[in-house]
Each structure stands twice: as structure tokens, then as C-alpha cells.
C-alpha positions in Angstrom: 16.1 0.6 -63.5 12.9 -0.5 -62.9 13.7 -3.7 -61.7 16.2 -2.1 -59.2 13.7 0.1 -57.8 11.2 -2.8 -57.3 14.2 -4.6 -55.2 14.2 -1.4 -52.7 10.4 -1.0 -52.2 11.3 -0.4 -48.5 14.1 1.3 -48.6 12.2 4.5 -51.0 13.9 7.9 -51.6 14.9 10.3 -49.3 15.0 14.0 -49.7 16.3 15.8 -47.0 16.4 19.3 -46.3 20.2 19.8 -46.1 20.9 18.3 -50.0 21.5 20.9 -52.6 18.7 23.8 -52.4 19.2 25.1 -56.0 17.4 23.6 -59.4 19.2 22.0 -61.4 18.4 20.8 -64.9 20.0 18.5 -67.0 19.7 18.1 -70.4 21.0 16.0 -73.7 20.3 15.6 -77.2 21.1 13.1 -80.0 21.5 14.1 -83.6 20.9 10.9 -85.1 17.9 10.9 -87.4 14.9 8.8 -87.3 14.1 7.5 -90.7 10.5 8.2 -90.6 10.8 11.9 -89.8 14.7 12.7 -89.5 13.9 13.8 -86.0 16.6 13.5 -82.8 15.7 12.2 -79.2 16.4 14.4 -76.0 15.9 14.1 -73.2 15.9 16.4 -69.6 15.5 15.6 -66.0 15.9 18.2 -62.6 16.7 17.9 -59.4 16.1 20.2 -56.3 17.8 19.2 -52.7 19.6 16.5 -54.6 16.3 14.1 -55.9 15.2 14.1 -59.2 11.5 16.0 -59.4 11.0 16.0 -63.2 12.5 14.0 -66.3 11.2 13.8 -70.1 12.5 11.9 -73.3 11.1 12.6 -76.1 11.6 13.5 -80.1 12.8 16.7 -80.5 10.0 19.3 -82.0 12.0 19.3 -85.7 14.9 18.1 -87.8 18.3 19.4 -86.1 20.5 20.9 -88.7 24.0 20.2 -86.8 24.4 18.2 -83.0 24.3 21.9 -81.5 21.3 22.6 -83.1 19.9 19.2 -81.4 21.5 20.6 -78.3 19.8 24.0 -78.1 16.2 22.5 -78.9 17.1 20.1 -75.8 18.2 23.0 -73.7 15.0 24.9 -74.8 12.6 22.3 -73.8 14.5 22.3 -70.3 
């Protein structure tokens, strides 16, 4: 990813008034365990008029009991 956006330094991104003018969030969890502390990853990123303005990966804040448990602390933290 990084590399790609390097390739496109003058080409930047774009975000135009006529895109998509509601928030939207996305978010995802893992329920696989880290040894050291049993906790997931998740992750969130949001867009408004169709360009990202905010993204976050990160541990989730305890152990998830079940993958919708992992979910809902994702969903939470979006």
C-alpha cells in the first residue's frame, strides 16, 4: 500500500463534493488470541463523500469470549 501510494505522488486523492455525503464506518474484529495477553486485533476505518477520513487497528481493550463478542468491542470502538 505504501509503496503504491508513493507511485501516485501526483496523482493524490480527490474528494469531491458529489461522492456519498453520509458517514460511513467500517469495522472488523479477529478472535484469535495473542499468546501474551489472549487479546484479538480490530480494526475500523470511515469514509465521508467516498474518501477514507479515519482508520485504527489495534488490540482490542480485553479478551473476547466468542468472535461476536470480538465483533461488538470492534463495533464499540467505531
Amino acid at each position: 500500500m505504501v509503496q503504491y501510494s508513493h507511485s501516485q505522488l501526483d496523482r493524490g486523492i480527490r474528494c469531491r463534493s458529489d461522492g456519498n455525503p453520509k458517514l460511513q464506518a467500517l469495522c472488523d474484529a479477529s478472535d484469535k488470541p495473542d499468546p501474551k495477553d489472549g487479546k484479538g486485533t480490530m480494526g475500523v476505518v470511515g469514509f465521508l463523500y467516498d474518501m477514507p477520513i479515519f482508520a485504527k487497528a489495534t488490540k482490542a481493550p480485553r479478551v473476547g469470549m466468542s468472535s461476536t463478542h470480538c465483533e461488538y468491542m470492534a463495533e464499540t470502538e467505531c
